[in-house]
Structures are given as structure tokens and as C-alpha cells.
PDB file with one MODEL, atoms N, CA, C and O in Angstrom:
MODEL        1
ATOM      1  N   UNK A   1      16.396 -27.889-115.020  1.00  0.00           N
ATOM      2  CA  UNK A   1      15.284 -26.980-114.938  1.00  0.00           C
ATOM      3  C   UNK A   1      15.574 -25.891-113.923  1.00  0.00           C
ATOM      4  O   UNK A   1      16.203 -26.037-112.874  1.00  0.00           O
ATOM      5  N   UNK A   2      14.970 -24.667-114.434  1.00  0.00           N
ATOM      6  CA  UNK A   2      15.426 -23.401-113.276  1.00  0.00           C
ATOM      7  C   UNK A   2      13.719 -23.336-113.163  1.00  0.00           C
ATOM      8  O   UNK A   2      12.911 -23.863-113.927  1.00  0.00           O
ATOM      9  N   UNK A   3      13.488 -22.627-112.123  1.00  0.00           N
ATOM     10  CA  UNK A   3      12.406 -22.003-111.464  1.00  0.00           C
ATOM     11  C   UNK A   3      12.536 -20.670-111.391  1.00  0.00           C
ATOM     12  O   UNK A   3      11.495 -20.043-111.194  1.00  0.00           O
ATOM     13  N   UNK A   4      13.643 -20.009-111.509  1.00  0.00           N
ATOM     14  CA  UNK A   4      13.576 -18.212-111.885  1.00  0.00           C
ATOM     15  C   UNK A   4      13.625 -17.524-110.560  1.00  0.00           C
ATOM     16  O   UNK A   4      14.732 -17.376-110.041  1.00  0.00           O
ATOM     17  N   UNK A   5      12.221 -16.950-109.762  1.00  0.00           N
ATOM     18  CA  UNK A   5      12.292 -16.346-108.774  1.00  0.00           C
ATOM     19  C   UNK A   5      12.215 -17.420-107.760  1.00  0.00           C
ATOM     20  O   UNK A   5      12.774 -17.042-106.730  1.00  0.00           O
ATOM     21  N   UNK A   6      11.676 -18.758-107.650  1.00  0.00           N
ATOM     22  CA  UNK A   6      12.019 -19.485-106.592  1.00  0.00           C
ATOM     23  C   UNK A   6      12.923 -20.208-106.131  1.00  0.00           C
ATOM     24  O   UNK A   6      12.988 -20.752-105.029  1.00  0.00           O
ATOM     25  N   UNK A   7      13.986 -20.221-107.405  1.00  0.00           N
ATOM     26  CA  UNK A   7      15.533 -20.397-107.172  1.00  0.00           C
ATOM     27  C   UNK A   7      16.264 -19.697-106.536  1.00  0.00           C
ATOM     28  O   UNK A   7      17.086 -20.062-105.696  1.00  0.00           O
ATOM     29  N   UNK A   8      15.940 -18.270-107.007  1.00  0.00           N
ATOM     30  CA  UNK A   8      16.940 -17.586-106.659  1.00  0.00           C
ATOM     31  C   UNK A   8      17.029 -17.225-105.536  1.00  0.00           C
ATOM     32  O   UNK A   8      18.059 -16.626-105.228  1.00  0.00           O
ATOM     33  N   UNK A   9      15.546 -17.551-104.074  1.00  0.00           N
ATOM     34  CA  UNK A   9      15.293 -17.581-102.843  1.00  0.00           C
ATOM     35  C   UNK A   9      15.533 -18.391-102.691  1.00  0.00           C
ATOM     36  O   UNK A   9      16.070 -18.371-101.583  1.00  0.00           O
ATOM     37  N   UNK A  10      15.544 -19.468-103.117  1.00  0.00           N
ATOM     38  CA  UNK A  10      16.011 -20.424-102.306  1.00  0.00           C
ATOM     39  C   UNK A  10      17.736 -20.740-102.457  1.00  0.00           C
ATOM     40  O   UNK A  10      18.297 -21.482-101.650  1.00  0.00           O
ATOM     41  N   UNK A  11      18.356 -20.184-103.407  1.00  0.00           N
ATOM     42  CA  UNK A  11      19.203 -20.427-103.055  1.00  0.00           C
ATOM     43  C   UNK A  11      20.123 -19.151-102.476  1.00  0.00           C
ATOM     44  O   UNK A  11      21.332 -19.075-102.696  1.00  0.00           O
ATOM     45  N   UNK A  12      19.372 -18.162-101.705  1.00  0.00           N
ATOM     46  CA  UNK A  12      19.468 -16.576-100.937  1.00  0.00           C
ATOM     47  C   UNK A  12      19.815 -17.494 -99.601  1.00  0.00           C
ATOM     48  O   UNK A  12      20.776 -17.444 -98.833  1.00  0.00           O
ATOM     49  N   UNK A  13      18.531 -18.439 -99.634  1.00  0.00           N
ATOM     50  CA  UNK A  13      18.229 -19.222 -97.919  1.00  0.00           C
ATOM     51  C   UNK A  13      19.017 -19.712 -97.789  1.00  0.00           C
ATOM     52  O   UNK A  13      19.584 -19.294 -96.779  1.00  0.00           O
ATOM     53  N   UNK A  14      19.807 -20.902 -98.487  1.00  0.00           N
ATOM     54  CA  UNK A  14      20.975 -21.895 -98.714  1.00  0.00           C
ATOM     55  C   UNK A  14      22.105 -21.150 -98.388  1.00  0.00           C
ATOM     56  O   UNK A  14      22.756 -21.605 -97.448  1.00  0.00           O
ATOM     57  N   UNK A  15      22.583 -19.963 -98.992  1.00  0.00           N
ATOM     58  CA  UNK A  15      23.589 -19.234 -98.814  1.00  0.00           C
ATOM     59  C   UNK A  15      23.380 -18.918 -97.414  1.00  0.00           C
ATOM     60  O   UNK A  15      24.177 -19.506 -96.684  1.00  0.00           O
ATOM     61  N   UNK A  16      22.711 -18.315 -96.935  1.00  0.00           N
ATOM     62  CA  UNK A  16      22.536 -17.781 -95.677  1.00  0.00           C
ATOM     63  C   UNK A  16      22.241 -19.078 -94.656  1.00  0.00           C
ATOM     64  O   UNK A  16      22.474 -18.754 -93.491  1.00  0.00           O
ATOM     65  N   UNK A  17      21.841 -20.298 -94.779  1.00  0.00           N
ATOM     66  CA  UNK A  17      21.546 -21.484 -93.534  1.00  0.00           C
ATOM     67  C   UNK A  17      22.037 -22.209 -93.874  1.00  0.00           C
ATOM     68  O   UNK A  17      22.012 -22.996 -92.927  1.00  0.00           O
ATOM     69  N   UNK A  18      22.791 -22.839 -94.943  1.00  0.00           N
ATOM     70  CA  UNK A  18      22.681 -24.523 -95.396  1.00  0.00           C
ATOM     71  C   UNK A  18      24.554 -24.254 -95.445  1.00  0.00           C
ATOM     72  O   UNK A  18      25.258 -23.354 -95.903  1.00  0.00           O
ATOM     73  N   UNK A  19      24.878 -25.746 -94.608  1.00  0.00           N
ATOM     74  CA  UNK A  19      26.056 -26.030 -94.521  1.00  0.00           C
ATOM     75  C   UNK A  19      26.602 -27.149 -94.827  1.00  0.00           C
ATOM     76  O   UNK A  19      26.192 -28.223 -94.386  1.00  0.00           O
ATOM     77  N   UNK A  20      27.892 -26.988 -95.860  1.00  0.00           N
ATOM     78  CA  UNK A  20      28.324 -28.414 -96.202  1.00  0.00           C
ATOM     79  C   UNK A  20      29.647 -28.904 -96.020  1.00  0.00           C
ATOM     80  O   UNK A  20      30.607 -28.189 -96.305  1.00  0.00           O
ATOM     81  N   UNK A  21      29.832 -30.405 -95.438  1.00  0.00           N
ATOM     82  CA  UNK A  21      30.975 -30.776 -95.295  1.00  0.00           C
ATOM     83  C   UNK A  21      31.317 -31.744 -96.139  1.00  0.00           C
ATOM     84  O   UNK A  21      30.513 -32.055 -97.017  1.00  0.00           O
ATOM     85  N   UNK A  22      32.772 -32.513 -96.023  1.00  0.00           N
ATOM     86  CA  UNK A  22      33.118 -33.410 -97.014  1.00  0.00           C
ATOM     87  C   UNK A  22      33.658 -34.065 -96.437  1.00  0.00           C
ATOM     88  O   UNK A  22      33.875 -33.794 -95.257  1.00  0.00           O
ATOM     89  N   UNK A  23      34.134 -35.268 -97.032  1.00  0.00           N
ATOM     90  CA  UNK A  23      35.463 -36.414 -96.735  1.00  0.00           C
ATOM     91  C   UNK A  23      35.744 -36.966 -97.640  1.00  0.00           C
ATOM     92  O   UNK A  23      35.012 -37.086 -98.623  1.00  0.00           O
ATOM     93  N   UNK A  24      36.826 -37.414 -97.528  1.00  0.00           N
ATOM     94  CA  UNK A  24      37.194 -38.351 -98.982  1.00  0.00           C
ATOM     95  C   UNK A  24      37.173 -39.704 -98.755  1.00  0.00           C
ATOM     96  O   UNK A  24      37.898 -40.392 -98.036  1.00  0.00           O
ATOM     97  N   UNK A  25      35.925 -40.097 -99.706  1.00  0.00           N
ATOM     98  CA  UNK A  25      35.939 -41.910 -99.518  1.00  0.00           C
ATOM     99  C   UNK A  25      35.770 -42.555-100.873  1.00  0.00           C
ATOM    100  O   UNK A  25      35.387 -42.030-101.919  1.00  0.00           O
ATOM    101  N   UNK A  26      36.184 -43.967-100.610  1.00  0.00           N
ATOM    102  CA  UNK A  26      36.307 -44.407-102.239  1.00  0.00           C
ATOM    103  C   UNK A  26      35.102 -45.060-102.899  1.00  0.00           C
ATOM    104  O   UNK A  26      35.003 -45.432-104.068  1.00  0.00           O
ATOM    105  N   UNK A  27      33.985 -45.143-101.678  1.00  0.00           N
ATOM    106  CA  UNK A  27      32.854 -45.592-101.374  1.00  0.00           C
ATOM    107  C   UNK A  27      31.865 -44.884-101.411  1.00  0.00           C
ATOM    108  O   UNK A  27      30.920 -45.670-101.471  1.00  0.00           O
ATOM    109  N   UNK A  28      31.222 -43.139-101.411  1.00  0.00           N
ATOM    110  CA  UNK A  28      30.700 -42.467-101.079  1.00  0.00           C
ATOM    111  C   UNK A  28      29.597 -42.908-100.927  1.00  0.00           C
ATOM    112  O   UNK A  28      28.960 -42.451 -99.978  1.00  0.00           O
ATOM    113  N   UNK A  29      28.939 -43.978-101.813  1.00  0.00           N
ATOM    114  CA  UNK A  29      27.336 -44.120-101.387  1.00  0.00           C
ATOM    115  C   UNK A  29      27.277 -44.899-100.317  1.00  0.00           C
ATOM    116  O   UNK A  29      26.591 -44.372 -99.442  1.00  0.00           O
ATOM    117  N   UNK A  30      27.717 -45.952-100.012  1.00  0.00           N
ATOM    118  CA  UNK A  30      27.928 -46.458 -98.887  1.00  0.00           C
ATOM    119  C   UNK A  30      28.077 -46.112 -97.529  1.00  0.00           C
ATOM    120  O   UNK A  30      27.458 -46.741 -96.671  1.00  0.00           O
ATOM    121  N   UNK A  31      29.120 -44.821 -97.125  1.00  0.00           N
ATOM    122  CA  UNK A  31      28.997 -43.637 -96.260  1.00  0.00           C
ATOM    123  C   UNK A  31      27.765 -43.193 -96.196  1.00  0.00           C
ATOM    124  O   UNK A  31      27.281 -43.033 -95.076  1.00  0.00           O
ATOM    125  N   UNK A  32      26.956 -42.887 -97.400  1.00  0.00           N
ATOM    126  CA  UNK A  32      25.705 -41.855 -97.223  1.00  0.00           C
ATOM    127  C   UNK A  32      24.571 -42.770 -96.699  1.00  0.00           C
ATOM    128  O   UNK A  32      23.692 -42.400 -95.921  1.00  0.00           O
ATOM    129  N   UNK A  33      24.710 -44.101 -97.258  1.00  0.00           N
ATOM    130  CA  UNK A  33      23.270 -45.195 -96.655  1.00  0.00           C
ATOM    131  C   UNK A  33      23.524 -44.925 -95.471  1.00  0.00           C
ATOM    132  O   UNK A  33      22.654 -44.322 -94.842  1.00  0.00           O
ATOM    133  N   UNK A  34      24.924 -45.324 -94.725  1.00  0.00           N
ATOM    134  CA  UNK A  34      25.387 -45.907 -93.074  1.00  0.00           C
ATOM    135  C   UNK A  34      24.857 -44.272 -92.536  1.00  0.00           C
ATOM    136  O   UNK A  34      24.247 -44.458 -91.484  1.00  0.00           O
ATOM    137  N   UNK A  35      24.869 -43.038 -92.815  1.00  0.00           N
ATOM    138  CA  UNK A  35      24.696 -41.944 -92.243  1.00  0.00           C
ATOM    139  C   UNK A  35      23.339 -41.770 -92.006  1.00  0.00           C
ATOM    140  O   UNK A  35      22.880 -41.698 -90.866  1.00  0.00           O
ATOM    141  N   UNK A  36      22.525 -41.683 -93.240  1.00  0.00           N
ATOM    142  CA  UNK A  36      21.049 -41.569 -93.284  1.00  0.00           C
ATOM    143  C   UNK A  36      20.085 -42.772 -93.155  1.00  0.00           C
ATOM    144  O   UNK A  36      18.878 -42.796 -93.398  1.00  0.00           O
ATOM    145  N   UNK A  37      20.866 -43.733 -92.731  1.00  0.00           N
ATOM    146  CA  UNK A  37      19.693 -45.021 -92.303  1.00  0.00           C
ATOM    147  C   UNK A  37      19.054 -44.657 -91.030  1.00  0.00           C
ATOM    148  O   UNK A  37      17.848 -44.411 -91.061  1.00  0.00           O
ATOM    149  N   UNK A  38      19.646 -44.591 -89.993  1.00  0.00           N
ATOM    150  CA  UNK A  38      18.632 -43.854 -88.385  1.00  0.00           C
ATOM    151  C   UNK A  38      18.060 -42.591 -88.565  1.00  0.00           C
ATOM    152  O   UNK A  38      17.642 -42.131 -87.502  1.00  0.00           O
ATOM    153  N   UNK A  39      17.863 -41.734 -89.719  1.00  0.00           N
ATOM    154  CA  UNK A  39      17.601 -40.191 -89.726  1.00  0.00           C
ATOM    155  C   UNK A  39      16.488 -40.485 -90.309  1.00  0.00           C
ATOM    156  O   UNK A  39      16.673 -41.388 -91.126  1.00  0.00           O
ATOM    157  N   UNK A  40      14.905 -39.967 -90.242  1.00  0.00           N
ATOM    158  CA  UNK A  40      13.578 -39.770 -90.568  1.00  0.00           C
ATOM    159  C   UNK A  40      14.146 -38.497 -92.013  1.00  0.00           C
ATOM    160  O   UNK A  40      14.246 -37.353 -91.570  1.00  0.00           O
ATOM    161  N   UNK A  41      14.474 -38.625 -93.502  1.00  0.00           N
ATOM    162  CA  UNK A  41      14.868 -37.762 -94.184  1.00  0.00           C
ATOM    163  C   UNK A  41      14.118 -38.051 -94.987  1.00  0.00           C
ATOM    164  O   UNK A  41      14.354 -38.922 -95.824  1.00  0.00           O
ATOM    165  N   UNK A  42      12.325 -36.952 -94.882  1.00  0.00           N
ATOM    166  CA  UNK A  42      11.379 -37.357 -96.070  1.00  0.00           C
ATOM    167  C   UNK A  42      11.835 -36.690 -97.511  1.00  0.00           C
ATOM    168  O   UNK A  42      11.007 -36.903 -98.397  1.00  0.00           O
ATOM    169  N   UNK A  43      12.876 -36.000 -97.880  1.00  0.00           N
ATOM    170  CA  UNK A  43      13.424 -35.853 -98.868  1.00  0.00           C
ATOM    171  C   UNK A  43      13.984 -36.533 -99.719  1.00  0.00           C
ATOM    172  O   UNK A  43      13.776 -36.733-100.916  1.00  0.00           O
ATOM    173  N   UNK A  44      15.051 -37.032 -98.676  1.00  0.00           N
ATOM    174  CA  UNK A  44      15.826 -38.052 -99.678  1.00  0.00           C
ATOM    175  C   UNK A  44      14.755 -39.427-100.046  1.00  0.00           C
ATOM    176  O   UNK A  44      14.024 -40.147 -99.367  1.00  0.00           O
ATOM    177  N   UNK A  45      15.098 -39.339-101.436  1.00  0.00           N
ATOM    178  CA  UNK A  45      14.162 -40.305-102.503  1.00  0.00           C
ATOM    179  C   UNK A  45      14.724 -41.713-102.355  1.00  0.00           C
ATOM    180  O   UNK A  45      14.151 -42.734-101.975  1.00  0.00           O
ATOM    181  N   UNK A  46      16.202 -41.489-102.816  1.00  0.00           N
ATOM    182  CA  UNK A  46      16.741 -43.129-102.960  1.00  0.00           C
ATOM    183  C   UNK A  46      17.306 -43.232-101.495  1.00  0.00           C
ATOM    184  O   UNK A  46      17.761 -42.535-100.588  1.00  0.00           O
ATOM    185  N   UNK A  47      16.924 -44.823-101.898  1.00  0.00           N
ATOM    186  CA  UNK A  47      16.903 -45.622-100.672  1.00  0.00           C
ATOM    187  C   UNK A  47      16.220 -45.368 -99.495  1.00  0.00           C
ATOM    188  O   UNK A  47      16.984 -45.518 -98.542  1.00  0.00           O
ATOM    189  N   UNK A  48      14.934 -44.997 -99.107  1.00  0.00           N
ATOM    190  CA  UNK A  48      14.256 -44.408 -98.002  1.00  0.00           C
ATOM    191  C   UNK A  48      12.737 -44.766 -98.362  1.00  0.00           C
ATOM    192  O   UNK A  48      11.727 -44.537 -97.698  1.00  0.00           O
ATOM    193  N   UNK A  49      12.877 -45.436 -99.686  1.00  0.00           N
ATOM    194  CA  UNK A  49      11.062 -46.423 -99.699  1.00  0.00           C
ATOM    195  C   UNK A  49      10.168 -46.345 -99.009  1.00  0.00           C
ATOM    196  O   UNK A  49       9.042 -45.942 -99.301  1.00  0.00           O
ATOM    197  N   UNK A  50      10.856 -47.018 -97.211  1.00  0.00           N
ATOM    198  CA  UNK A  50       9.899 -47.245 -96.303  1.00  0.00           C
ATOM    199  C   UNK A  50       9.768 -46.299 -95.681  1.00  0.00           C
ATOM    200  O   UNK A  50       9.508 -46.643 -94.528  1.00  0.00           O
ATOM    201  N   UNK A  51       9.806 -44.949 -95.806  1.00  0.00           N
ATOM    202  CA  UNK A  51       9.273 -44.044 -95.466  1.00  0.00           C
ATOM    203  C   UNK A  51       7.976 -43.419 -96.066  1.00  0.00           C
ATOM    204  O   UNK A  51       7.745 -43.151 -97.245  1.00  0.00           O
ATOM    205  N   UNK A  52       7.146 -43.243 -94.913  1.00  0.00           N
ATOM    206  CA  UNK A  52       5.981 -42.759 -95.122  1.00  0.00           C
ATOM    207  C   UNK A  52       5.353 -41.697 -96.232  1.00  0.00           C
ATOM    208  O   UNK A  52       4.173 -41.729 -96.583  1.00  0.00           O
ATOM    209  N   UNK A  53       6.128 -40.951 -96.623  1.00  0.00           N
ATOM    210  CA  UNK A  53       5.965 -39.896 -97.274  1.00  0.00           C
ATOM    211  C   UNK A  53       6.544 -40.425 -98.988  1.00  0.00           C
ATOM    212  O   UNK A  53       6.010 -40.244-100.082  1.00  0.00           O
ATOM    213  N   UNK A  54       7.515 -40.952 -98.707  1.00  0.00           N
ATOM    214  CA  UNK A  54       8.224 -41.272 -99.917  1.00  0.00           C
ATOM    215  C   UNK A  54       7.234 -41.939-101.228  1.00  0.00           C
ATOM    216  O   UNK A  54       7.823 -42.223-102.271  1.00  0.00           O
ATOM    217  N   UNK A  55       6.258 -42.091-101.167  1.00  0.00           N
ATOM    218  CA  UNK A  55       5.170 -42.306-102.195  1.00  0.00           C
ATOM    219  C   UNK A  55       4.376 -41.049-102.476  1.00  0.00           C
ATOM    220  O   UNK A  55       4.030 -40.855-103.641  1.00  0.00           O
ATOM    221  N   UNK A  56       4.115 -40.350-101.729  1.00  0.00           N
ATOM    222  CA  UNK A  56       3.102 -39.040-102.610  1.00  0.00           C
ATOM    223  C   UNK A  56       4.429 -38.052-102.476  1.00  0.00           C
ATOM    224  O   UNK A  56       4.054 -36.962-102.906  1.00  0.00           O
ATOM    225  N   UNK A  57       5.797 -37.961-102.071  1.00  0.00           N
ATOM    226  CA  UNK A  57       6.421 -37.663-102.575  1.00  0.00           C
ATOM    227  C   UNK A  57       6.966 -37.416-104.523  1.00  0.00           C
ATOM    228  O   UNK A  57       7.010 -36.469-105.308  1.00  0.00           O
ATOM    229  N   UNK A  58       7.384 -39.358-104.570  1.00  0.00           N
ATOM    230  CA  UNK A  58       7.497 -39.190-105.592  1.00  0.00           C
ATOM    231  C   UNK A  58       6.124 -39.270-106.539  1.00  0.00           C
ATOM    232  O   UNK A  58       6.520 -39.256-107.704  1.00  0.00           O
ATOM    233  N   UNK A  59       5.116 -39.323-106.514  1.00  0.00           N
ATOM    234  CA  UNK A  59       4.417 -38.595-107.627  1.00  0.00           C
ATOM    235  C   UNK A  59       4.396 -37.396-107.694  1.00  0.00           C
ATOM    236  O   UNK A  59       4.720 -36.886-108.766  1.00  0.00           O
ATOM    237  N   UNK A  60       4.051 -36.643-106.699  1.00  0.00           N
ATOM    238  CA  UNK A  60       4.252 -34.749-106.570  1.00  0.00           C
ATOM    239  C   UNK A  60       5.282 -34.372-107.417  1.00  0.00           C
ATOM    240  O   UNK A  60       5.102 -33.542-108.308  1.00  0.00           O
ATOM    241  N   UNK A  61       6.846 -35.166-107.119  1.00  0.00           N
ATOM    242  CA  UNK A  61       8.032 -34.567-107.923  1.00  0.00           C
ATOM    243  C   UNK A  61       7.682 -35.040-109.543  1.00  0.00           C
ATOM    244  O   UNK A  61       8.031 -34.475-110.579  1.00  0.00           O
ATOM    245  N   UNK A  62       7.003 -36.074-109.398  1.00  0.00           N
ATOM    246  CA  UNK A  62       6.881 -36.537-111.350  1.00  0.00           C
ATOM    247  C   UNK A  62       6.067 -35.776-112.216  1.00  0.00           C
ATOM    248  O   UNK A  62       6.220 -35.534-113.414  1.00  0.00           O
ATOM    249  N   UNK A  63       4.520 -35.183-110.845  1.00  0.00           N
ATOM    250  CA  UNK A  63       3.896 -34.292-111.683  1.00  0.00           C
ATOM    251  C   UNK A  63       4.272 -32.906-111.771  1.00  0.00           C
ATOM    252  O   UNK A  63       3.585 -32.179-112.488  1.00  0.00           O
ATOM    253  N   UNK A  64       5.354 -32.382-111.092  1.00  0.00           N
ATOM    254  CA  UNK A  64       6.155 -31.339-111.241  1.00  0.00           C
ATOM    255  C   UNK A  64       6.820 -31.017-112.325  1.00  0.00           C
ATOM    256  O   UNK A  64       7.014 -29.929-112.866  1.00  0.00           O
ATOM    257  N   UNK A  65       7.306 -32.606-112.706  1.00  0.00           N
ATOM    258  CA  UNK A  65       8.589 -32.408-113.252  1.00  0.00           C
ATOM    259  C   UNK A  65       7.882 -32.372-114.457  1.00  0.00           C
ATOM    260  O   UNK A  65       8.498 -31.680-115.267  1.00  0.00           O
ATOM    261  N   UNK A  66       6.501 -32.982-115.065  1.00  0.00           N
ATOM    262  CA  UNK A  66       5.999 -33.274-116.129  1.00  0.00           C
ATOM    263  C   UNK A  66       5.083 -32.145-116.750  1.00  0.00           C
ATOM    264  O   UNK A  66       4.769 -31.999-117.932  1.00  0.00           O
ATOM    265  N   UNK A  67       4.648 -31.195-115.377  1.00  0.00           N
ATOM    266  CA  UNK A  67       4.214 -29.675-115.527  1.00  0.00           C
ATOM    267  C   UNK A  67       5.559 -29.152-116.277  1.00  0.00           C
ATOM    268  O   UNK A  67       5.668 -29.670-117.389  1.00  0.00           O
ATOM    269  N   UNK A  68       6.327 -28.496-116.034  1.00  0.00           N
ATOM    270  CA  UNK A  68       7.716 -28.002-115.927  1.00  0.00           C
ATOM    271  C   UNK A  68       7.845 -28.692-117.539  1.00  0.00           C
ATOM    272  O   UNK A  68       7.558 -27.781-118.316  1.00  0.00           O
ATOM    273  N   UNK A  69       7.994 -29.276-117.896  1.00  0.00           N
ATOM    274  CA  UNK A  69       8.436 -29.925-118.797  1.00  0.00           C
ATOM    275  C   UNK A  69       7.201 -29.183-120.334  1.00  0.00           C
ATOM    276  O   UNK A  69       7.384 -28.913-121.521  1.00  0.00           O
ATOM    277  N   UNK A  70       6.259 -29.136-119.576  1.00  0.00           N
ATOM    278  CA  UNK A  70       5.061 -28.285-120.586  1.00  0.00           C
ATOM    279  C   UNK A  70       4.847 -26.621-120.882  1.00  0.00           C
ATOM    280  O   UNK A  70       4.099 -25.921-121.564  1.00  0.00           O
ATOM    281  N   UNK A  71       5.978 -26.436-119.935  1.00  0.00           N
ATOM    282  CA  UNK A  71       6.056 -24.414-119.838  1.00  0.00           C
ATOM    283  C   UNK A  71       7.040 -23.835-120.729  1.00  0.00           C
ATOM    284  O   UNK A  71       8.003 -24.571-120.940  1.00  0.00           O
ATOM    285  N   UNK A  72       7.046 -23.168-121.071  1.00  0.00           N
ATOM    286  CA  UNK A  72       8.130 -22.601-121.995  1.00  0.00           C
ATOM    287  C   UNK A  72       9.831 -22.210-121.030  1.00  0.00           C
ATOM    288  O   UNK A  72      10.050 -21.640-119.961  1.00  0.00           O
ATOM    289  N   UNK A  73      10.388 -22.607-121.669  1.00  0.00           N
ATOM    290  CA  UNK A  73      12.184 -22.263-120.973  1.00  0.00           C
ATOM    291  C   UNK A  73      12.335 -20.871-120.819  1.00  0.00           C
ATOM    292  O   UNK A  73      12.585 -20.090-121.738  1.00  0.00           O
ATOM    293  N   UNK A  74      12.167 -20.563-119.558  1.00  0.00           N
ATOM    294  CA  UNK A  74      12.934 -18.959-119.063  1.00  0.00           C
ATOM    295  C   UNK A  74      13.968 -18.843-118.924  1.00  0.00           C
ATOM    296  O   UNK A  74      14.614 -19.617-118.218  1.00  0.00           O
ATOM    297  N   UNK A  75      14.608 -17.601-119.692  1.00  0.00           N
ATOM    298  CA  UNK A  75      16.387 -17.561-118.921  1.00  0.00           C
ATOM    299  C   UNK A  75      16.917 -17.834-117.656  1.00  0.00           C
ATOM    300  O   UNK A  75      16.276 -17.227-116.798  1.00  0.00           O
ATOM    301  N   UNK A  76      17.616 -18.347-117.302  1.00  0.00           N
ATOM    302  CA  UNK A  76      18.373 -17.653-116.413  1.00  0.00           C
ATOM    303  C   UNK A  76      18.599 -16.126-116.090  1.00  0.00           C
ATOM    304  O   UNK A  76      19.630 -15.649-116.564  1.00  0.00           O
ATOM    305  N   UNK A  77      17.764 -15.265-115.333  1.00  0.00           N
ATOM    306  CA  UNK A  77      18.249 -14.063-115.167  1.00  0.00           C
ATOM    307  C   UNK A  77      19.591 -13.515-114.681  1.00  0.00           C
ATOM    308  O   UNK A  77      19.956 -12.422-115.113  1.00  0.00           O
ATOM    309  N   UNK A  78      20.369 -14.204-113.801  1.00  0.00           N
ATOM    310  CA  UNK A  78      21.290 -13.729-113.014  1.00  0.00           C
ATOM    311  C   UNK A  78      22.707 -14.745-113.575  1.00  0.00           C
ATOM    312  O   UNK A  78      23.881 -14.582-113.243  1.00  0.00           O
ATOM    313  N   UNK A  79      22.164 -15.774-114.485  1.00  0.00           N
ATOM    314  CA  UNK A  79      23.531 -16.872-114.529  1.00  0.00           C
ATOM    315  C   UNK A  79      23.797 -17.472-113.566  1.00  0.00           C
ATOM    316  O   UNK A  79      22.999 -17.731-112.666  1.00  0.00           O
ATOM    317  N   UNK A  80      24.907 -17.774-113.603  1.00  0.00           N
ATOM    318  CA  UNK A  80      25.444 -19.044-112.487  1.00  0.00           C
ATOM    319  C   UNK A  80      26.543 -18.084-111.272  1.00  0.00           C
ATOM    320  O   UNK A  80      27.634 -17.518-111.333  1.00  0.00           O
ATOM    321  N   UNK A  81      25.626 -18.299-110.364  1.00  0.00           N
ATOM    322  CA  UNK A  81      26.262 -17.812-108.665  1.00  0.00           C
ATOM    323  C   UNK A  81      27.925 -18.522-108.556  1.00  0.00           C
ATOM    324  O   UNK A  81      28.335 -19.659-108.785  1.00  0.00           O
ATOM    325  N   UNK A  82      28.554 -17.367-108.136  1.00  0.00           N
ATOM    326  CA  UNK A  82      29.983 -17.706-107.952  1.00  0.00           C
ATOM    327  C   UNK A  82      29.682 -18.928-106.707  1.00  0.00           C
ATOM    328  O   UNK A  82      28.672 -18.933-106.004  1.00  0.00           O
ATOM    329  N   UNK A  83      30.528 -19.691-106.645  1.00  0.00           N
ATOM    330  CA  UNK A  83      30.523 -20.318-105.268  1.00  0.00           C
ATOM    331  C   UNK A  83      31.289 -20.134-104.256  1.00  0.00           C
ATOM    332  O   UNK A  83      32.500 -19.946-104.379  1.00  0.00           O
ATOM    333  N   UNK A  84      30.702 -20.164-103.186  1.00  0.00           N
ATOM    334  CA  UNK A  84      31.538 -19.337-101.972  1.00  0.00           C
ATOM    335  C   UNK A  84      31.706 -20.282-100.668  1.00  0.00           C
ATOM    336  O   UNK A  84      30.897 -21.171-100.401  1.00  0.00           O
ATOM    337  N   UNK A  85      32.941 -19.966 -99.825  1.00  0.00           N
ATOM    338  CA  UNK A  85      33.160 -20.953 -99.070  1.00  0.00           C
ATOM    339  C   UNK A  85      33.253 -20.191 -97.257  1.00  0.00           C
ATOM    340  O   UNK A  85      34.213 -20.053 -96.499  1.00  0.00           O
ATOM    341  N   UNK A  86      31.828 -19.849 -97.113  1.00  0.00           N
ATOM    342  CA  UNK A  86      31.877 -19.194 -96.233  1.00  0.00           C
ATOM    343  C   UNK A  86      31.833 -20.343 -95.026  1.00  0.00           C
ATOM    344  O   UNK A  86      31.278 -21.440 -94.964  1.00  0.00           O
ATOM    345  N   UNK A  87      32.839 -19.444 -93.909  1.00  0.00           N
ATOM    346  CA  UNK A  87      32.218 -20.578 -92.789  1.00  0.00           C
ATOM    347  C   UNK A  87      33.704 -21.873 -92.717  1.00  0.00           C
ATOM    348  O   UNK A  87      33.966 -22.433 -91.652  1.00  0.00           O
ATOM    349  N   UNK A  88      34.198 -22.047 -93.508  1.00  0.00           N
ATOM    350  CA  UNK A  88      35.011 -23.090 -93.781  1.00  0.00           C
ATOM    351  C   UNK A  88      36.346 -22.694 -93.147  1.00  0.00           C
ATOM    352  O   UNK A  88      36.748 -21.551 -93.363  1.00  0.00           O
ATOM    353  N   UNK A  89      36.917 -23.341 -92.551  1.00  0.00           N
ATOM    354  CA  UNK A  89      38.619 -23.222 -91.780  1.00  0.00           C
ATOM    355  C   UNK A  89      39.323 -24.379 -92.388  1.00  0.00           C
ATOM    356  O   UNK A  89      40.497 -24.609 -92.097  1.00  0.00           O
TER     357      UNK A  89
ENDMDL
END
């Protein structure tokens, strides 16, 4: 699903604040539990249950997703953003 003009800000913001790193493991989900178990991350959905938010979370995202699902499909105006590796050494 695209969102049109609130994609394309948000992913203006992402480009401009949001930073990502990597490693290579043969395990990756395992890394990601051990990282985000001490972090308060009302976003992340899986595995974070006992977080407070994580229930009117996920209904908000279901009735989103089930709105969205009832609107008619807008293009893509702009297509798919080159990806860029700013920031990276």
C-alpha cells in the first residue's frame, strides 16, 4: 500500500534523519530480540506484547489497513526512489 503525499514526506524525513546500519549474522532475528528487549519500542509489533501500547496499537494498524483496503489504488506518482547511501564510510 502507498499513501501518495504522506509517503513521499515521510520518506523526505527518512532521507534527511533516519540512519541504517548492518552486520552479517546467520541468526538475524535473534540479534534483533537481544537488541530491542531493554528498549521501550512502542512500534515494533512482534515480540513487544507486554508493552503498553502494543494493543490499541495493533487495532489502529488493522483498522487502517482495512480502511486502505476500501479506497481506490492511486499511482505511484514519482515511482520508486533511487536508494542512496549517504553518510556511510
Amino acid at each position: 500500500m502507498t499513501f501518495v503525499t504522506g509517503e513521499r514526506v515521510l520518506s523526505e524525513w527518512m532521507d534527511a534523519n533516519a540512519r541504517v546500519s548492518g552486520v552479517a549474522c546467520s541468526a538475524p532475528w535473534e540479534l534483533e530480540d537481544y537488541l530491542i528487549a531493554p528498549l521501550d519500542l512502542q512500534l515494533n509489533l512482534e515480540g513487544n506484547a507486554p508493552n503498553a501500547f502494543h494493543r490499541s496499537l495493533s487495532q489502529a494498524r488493522a483498522a487502517a489497513v482495512a480502511r486502505a483496503k476500501t479506497l481506490p489504488v492511486v499511482p505511484n506518482p514519482g515511482g520508486r526512489r533511487p536508494l542512496t547511501a549517504r553518510g556511510l564510510r
